[in-house]
C-alpha positions as CSV (number, residue, x, y, z in Angstrom):
1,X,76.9,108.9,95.5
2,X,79.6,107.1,93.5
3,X,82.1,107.7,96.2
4,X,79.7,106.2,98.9
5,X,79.4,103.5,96.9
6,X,83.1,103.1,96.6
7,X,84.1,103.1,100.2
8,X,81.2,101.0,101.0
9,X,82.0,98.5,98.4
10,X,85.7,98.7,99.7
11,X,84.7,97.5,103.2
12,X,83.3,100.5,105.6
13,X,85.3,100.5,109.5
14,X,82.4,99.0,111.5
15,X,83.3,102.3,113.9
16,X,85.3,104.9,115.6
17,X,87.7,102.7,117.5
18,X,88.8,101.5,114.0
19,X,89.1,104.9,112.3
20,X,91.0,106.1,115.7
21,X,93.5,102.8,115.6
22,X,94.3,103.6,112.1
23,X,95.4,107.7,112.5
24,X,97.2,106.3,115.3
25,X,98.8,103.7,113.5
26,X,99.9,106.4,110.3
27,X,101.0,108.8,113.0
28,X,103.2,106.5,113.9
29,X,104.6,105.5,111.1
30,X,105.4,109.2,110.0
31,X,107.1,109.9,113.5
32,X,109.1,106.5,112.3
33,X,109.8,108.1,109.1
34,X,110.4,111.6,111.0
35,X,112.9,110.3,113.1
36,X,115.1,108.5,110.0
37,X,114.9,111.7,108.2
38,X,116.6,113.1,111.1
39,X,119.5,111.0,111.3
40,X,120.3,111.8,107.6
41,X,120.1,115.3,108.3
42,X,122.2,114.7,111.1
43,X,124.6,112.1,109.3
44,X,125.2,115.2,107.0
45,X,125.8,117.9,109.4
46,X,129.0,115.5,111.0
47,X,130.5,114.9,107.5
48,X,130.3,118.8,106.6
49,X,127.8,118.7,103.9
50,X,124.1,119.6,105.2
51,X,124.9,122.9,102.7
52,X,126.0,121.3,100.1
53,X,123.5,118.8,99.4
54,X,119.8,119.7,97.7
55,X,117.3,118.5,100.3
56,X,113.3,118.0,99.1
57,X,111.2,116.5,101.8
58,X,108.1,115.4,99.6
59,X,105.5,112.9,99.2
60,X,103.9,110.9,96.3
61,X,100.0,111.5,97.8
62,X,98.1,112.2,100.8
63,X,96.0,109.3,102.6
64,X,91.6,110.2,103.7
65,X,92.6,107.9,106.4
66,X,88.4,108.0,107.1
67,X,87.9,111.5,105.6
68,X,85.0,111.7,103.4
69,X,84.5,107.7,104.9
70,X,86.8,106.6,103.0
71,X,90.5,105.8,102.5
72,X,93.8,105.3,101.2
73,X,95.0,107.8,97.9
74,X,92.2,107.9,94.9
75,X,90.3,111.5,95.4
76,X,90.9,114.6,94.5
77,X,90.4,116.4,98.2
78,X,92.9,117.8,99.9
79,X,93.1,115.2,102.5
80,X,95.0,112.7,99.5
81,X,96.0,115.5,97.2
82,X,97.9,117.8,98.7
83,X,101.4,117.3,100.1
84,X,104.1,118.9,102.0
85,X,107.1,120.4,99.7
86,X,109.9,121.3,101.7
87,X,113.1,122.1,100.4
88,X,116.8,122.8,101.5
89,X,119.7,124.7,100.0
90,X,121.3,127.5,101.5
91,X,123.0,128.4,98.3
92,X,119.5,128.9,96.1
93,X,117.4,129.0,99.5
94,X,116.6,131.6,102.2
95,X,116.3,129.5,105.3
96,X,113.0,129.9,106.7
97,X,111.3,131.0,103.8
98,X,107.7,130.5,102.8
99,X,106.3,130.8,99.7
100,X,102.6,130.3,99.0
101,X,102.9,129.7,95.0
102,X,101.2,126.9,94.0
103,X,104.3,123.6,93.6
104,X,103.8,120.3,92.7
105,X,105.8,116.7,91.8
106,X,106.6,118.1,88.2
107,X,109.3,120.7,89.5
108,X,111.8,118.3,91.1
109,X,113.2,117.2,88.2
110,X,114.2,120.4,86.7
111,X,115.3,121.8,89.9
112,X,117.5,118.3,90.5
113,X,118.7,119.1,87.3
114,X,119.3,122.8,87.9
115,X,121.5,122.4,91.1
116,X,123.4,119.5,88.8
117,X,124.3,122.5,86.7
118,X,122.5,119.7,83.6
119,X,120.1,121.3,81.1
120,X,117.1,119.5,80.0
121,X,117.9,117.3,77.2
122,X,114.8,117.6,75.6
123,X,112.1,120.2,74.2
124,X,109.4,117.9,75.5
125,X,106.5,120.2,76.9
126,X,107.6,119.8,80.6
127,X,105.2,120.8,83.2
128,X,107.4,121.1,85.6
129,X,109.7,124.4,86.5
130,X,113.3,124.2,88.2
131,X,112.3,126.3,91.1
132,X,115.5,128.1,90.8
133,X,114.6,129.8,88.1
134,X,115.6,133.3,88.0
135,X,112.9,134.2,85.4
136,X,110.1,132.1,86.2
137,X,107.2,131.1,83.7
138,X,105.1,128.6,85.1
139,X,101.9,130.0,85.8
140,X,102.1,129.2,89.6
141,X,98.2,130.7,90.7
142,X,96.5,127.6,89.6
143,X,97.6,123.9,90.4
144,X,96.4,121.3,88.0
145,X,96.2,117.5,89.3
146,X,95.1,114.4,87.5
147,X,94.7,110.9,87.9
148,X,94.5,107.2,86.5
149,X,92.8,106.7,83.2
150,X,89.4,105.1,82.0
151,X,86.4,105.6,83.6
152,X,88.2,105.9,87.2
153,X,90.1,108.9,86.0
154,X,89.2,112.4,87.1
155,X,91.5,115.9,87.5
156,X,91.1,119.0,89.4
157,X,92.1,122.3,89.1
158,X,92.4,124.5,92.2
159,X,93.2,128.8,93.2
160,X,94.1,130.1,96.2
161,X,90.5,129.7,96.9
162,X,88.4,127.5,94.6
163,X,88.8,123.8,93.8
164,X,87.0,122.4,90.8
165,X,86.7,118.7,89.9
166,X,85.3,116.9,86.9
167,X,85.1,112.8,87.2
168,X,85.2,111.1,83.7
169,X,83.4,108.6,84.5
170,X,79.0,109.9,84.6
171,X,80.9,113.3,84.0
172,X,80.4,114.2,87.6
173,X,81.9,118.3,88.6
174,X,82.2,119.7,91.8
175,X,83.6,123.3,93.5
176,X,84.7,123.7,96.5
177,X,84.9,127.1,98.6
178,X,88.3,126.3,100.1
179,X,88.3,129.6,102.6
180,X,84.9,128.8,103.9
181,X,84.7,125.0,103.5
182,X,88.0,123.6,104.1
183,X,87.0,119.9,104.7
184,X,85.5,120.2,100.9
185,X,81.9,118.9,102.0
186,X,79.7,121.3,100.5
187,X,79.6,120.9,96.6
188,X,78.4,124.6,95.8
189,X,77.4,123.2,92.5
190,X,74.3,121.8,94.3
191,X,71.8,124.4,94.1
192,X,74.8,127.2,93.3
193,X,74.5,130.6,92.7
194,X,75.1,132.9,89.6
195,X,78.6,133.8,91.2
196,X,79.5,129.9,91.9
197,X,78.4,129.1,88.1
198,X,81.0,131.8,86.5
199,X,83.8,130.5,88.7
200,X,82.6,126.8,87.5
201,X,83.1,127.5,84.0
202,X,86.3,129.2,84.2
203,X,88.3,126.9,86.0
204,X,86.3,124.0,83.8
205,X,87.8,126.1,80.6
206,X,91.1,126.6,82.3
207,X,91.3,122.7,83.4
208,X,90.0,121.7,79.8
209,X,93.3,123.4,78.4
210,X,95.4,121.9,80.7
211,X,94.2,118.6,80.5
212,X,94.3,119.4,76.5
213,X,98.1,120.1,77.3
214,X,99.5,117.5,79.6
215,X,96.5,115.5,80.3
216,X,96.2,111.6,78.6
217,X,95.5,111.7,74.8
218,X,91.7,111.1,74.0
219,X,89.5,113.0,77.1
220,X,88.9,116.2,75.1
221,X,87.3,115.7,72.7
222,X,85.8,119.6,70.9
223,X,86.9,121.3,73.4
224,X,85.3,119.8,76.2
225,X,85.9,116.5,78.6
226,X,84.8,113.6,77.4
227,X,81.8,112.1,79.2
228,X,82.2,108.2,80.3
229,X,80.2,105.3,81.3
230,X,79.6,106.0,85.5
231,X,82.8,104.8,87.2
232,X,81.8,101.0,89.1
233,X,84.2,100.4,92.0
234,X,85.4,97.0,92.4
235,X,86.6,95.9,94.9
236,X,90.5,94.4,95.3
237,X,93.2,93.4,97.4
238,X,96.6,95.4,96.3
239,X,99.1,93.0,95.3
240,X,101.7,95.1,95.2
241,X,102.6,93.9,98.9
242,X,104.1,91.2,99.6
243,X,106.2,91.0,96.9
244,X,109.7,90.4,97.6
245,X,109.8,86.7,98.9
246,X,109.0,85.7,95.9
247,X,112.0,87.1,94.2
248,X,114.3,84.7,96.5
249,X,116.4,82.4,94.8
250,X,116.9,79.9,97.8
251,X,113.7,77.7,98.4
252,X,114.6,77.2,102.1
253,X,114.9,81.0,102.4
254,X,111.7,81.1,100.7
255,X,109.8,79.0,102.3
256,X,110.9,80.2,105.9
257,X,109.3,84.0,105.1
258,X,105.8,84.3,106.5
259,X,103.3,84.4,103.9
260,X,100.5,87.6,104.0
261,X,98.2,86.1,106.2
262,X,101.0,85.1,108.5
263,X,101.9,89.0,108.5
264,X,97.6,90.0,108.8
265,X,97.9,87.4,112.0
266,X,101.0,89.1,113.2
267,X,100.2,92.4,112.8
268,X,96.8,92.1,114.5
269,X,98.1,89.9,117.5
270,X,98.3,92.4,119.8
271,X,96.0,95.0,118.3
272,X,93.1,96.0,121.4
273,X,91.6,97.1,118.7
274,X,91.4,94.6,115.9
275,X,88.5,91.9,116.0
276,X,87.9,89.6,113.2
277,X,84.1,88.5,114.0
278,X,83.5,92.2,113.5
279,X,85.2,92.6,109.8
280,X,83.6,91.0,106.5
281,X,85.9,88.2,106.0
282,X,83.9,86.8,103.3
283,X,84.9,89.8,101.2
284,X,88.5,89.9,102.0
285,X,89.3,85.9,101.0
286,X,86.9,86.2,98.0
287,X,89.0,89.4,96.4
288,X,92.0,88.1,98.1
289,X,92.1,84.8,96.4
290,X,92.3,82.6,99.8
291,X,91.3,79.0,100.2
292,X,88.9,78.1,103.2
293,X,92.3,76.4,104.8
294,X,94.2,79.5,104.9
295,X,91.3,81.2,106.0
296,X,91.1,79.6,109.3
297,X,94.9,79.6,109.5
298,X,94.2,83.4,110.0
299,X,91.1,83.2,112.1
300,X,93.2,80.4,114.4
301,X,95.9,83.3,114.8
302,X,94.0,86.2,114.9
């Protein structure tokens, strides 16, 4: 399948001890983050204003940290697209409430907004809904999700129940009993029943007019999703990290930061985990865009 392809092409974890090491590793950072969180919380409680601040506790995206053997943000399962939403405000809040509508990313600007007392300045078609709203009109049964553009792009519409999916690229669908499958391995498309057809095409028709709606311009096309050339994963080392020594002004101060491979070398240094002769290293400095020399630099430290 396209997505086997994708996390084999993306480097596999030769085995368990990897995938283990690595849930550790994110636990860890979210206890980090937990405990931060709670010294704001507690920073406001000594100045008198935990109830008088709007508190959301989100996140951008999930991580399949190995689900589905694969990894990091890309895929519309549950593991990567679904996220916690919790929010604080005794004055438009219930403490301890739970509500099982569907919320998503789109709301928190209107409901910033709301507790600003500022109305929207624009008519644009919003998706989102403050959710202070006394008279609520977001449809709040379904949850719509999309992502990226081009051949890689795919959305998903969901119920309390049912997920559907449709990938641009080869026009790829799947549904997903989410009551009876929640680890979303069993496509009931393959070899589906009459009943699993009819809930196909109406969450297709319902996702077609919301990807119509708010989706990018140009992937319905009569009515219908557009149908791509078969997505080929390629793969890429993320850039976007480290970035910021190389907005320093000071060449000394520059040229004292460790570089990424000195940070790779660190970070594995102590890792009872981590062994290099085990990892395809020929992969990483070929999509990394390292020279032989730094190369064994990292193998020296590693």
């Amino acid at each position: 399948s396209a997505l086997a392809e994708e996390s084999k092409m993306l480097g596999d974890l030769p085995n368990e001890r990897y995938t283990r090491r690595m849930r550790e590793l994110y636990y860890a950072a979210i206890t980090h983050i937990d405990h931060h969180v709670g010294r704001i919380l507690d920073g406001l409680k000594a100045t008198g204003q935990l109830d008088n601040t709007l508190i959301i506790f989100t996140s951008d995206h999930g991580e399949m940290l190995g689900d589905h053997g694969t990894y990091q943000k890309w895929l519309p399962y549950d593991s990567s697209a679904r996220i916690p939403f919790i929010a604080h405000s005794p004055r438009w809040f219930t403490p301890g409430t739970r509500d099982h509508r569907f919320v998503d990313l789109n709301d928190i600007f209107p409901t910033v907004l709301d507790a600003a007392g500022i109305s929207c300045p624009t008519d644009y078609d919003y998706p989102g809904e403050s959710l202070m709203a006394r008279n609520s009109t977001k449809e709040r049964t379904h949850q719509y999700v999309e992502y990226s553009a081009g051949t890689r792009r795919w959305v998903s519409l969901r119920n309390e129940r049912y997920k559907y999916n449709y990938y641009y690229g080869g026009g790829r669908e799947e549904l997903f009993d989410l009551h009876d499958d929640p680890c979303e391995v069993r496509n009931l498309l393959v070899g589906g029943s009459v009943e699993h057809e009819a809930i196909r095409v109406a969450l297709r028709q319902r996702l077609i007019a919301h990807e119509q709606r708010y989706g990018l311009h140009g992937y319905i096309e009569d009515d219908d999703f557009v149908v791509l050339p078969p997505y080929k994963p390629q793969p890429y080392r993320n850039r976007a990290f480290p970035i910021f020594h190389e907005k320093l002004t000071d060449p000394a101060e520059r040229e004292a930061m460790n570089d990424f491979l000195d940070e790779v070398a660190a970070a594995i240094a102590k890792e009872p985990v981590v062994r290099l002769d085990e990892l395809d290293l020929a992969v990483f400095q070929r999509h990394g865009g390292f020279s032989d020399q730094q190369m064994a630099h990292l193998c020296r430290r590693g």
